[in-house]
N, C-alpha and C positions, 0 to 999 in steps of 0.2 A: 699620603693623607687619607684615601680610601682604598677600601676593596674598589676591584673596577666594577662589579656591579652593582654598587651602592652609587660611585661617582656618577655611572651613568643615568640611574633613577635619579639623581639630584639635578641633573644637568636638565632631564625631559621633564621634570615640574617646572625648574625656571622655565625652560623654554617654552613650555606651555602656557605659563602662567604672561610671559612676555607676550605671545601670541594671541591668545583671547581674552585678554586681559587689558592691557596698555596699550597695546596697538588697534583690540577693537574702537576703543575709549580714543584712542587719536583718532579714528577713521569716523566715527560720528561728531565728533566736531568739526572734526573740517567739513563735513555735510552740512552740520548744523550753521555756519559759517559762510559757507558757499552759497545756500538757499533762504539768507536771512530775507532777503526780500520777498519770498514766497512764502514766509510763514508769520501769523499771524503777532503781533508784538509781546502780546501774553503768555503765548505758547513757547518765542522764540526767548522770552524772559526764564521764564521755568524750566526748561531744557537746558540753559546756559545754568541757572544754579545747582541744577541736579548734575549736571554733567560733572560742573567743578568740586562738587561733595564727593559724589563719586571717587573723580582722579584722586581726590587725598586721600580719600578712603583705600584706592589700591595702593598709592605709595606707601602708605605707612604697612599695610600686608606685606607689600613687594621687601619693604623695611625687616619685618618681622621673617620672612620669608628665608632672607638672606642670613639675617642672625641665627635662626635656628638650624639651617641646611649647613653653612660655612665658618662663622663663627665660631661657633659650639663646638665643632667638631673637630677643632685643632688642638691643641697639645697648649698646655696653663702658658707655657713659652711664647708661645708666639701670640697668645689670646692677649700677655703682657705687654706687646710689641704695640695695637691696633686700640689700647684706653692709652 
């Protein structure tokens, strides 16, 4: 499917993009969540809608991310298999 050093750059963007991406964005909410009682109800309002723009914001990148990296990059055969 790739050269191995193409695969492997495709592999360290996902993984990158999983790690300071999705998984930071989990790890402040559960903060944000765990300390709602310490934070003020305005604040703790507007952090919860930003956070959730946010998350669909990376999903649909992480979306786009994946179409263009794996998708794309297969053979019209099996691109026919996946619609």
């Amino acid at each position: 499917m790739y050269e191995s050093d193409n695969y492997v750059h495709v592999l360290s963007i996902t993984g990158s993009y999983i790690t300071f991406r999705i998984m930071t964005f989990a790890w402040m909410t559960r903060w944000l969540f765990l300390n709602k009682d310490l934070i003020p109800l305005p604040f703790f309002t507007v952090g919860s809608i930003g956070l959730a723009v946010m998350t669909a914001m990376n999903i649909v990148l992480f979306y786009r991310l994946l179409k263009s990296d794996f998708f794309l990059a297969m053979p019209p055969t099996e691109m026919n298999k996946i619609d």
